[in-house]
C-alpha positions in Angstrom: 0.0 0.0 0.0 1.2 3.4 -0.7 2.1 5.7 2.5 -0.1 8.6 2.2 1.9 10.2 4.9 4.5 12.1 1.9 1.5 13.0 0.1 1.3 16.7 -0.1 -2.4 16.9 0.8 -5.3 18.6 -0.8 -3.2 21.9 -2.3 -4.9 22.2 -5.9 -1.4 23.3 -6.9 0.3 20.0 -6.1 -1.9 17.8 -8.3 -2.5 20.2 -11.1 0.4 18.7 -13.3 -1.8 15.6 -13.2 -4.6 17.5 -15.7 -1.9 17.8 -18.5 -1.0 14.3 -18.6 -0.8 12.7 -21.5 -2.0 9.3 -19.7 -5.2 11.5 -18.5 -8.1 9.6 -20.7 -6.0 6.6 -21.4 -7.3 4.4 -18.0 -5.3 2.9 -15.7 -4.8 -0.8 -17.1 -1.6 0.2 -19.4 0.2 1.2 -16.6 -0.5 -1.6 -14.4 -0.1 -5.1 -14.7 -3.0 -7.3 -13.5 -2.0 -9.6 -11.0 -0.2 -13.1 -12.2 1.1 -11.0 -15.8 4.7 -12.1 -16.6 7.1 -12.3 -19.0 6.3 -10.7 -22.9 3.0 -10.1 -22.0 4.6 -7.5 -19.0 7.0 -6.1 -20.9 5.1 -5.1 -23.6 2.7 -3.3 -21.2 5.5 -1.8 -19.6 6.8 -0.6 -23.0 3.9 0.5 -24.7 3.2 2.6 -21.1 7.0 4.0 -21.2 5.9 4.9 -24.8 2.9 7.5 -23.5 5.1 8.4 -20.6 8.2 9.5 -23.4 5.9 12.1 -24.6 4.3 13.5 -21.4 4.8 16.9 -20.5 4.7 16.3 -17.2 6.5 13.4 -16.7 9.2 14.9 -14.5 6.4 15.6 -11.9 4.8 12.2 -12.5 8.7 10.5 -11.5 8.7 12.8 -8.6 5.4 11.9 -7.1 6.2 8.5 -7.7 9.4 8.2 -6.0 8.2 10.8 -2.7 5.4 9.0 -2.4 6.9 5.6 -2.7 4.6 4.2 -5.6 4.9 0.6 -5.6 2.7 -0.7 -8.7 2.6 0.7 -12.0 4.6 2.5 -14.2 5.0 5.9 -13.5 6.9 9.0 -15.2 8.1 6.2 -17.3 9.9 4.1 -15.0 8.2 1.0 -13.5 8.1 -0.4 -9.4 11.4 -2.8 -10.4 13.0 1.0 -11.8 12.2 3.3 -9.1 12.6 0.9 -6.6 16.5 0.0 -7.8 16.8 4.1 -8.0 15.8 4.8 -4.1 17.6 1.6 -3.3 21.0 3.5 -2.3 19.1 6.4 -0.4 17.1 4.2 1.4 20.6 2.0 2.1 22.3 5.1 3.8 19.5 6.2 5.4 19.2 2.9 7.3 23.0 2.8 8.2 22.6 6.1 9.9 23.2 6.0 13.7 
C-alpha cells in the first residue's frame, strides 16, 4: 500500500500537473499489470506505457510523485516499481545505516 503520509495533501497546486497528462483519458490498465502477468505479455505493457510516458509533459512531476510517495505498482513517469525501486535503493541503504 502506498504511504499517504508524503502525500502533499489537498493543495490544488500540487496535483494540477496531473490534468496535462498525457496518460489523462487513457485508464489505468496500461500502466498496471494485473495480477499473475509475466514475462512478454509484462514487458510489452511496460513498454507500450513507457511509450505514453516519453511524450508527457509532465512526466518529470509524475517521477517525482512517484518516487516521494513511494509508488509501488505501476509504471510511473516512465519508470516502472522494479525502476524506481532500484533508483531509491541507495538512499534508502544510507539512510538505514545512519546511527
Amino acid at each position: 500500500m502506498t504511504d499517504v503520509s508524503r502525500l502533499p495533501g489537498a493543495a490544488h497546486h500540487s496535483w494540477q500537473w496531473q490534468s496535462r497528462a498525457a496518460c489523462r483519458d487513457l485508464g489505468s490498465g496500461r500502466f498496471f499489470h494485473p495480477a499473475g502477468e509475466r514475462g512478454e505479455d509484462r514487458e510489452e505493457r511496460d513498454a507500450a506505457a513507457k511509450r505514453v510516458c516519453a511524450a508527457c509533459p509532465v512526466r518529470a512531476a509524475c517521477l517525482e510523485h512517484a518516487l516521494r510517495t513511494r509508488e509501488t505498482f505501476g509504471v510511473w513517469g516512465g519508470l516502472t516499481e522494479e525502476e524506481r525501486r532500484a533508483l531509491l535503493a541507495p538512499a534508502e541503504s544510507a539512510l538505514a545505516s545512519r546511527p
